[in-house]
C-alpha positions in Angstrom: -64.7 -150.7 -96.7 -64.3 -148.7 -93.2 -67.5 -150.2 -91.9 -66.8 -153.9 -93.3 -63.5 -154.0 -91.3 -64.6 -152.1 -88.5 -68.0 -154.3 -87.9 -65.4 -157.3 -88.3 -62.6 -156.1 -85.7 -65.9 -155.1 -83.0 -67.0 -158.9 -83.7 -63.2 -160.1 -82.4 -63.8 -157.2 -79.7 -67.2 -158.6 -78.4 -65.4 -162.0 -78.6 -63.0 -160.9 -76.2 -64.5 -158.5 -73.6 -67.6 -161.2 -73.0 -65.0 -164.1 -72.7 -63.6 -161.6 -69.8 -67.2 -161.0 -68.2 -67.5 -164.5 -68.4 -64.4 -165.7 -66.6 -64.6 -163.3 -64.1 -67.9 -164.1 -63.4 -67.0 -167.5 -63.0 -64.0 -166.7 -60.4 -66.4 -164.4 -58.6 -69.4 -166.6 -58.2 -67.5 -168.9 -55.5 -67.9 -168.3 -51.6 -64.3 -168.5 -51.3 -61.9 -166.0 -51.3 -62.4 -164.2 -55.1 -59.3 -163.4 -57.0 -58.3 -160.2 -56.8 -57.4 -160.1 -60.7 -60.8 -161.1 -61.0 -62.5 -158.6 -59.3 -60.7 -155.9 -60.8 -61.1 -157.0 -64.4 -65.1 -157.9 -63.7 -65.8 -154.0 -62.4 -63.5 -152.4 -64.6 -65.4 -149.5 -66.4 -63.0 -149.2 -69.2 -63.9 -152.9 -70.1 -67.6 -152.0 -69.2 -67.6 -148.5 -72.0 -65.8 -150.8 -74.8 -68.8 -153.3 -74.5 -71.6 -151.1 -75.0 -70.1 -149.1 -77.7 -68.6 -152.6 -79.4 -72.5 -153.5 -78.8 -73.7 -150.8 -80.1 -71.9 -150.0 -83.2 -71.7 -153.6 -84.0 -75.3 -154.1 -83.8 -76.0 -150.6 -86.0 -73.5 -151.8 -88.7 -75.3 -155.0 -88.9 -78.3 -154.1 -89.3 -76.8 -151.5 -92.0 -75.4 -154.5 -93.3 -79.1 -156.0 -93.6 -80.4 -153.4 -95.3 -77.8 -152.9 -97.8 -78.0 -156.8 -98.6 -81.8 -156.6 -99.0 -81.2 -154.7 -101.8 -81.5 -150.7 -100.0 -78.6 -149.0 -102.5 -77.8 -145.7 -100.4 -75.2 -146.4 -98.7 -73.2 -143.5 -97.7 -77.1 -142.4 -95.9 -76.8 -145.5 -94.0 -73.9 -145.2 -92.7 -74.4 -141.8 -91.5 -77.8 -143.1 -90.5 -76.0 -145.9 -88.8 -72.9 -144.2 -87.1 -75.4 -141.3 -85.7 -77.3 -143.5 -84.0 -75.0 -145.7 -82.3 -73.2 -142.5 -81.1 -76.4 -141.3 -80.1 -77.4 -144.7 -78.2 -73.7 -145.3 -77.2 -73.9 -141.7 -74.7 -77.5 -142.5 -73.6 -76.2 -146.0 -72.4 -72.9 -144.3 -71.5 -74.6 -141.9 -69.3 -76.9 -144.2 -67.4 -73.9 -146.9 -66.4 -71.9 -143.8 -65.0 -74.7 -142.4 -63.3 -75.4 -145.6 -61.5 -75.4 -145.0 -57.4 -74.0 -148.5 -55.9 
């Protein structure tokens, strides 16, 4: 039941931090003078970490999701299956954006 509301509250999540990447963008792509609201919400790295783990974790509960409706029955093994991975991918992704050098 965990995973089922989780996966649900990540979709609302993604919802919400790629309507903010969006906007911002938006405000930002002018030659004008860009918002300063904009800026700071667009380069945010708070925002930035809870997109890729919402990605992340949403995408490996979906596809857990998937497998469990195609008829695959062991579902405690996929969710550890599932959550080890996205942690996993979540710290590799994690790792590169912070190491980035601009």
């Amino acid at each position: 039941m965990f995973v089922w509301i989780f996966h649900r509250i990540s979709g609302l999540l993604l919802i919400l931090l790629i309507g903010i990447k969006f906007l911002t963008s938006f405000f930002l792509m002018t030659k004008e003078q860009k918002p300063d609201w904009a800026l700071v919400l667009h380069t945010n790295p708070f925002i930035d970490t809870l997109l890729i783990i919402s990605v992340v974790f949403h995408a490996f509960y979906g596809l857990r999701t998937v497998a469990i409706d195609l008829g695959l029955r062991k579902e405690k093994l996929l969710f550890w299956v599932s959550t080890l991975l996205s942690l996993v991918l979540s710290g590799l992704l994690l790792a590169l954006y912070f190491s980035r050098n601009y």
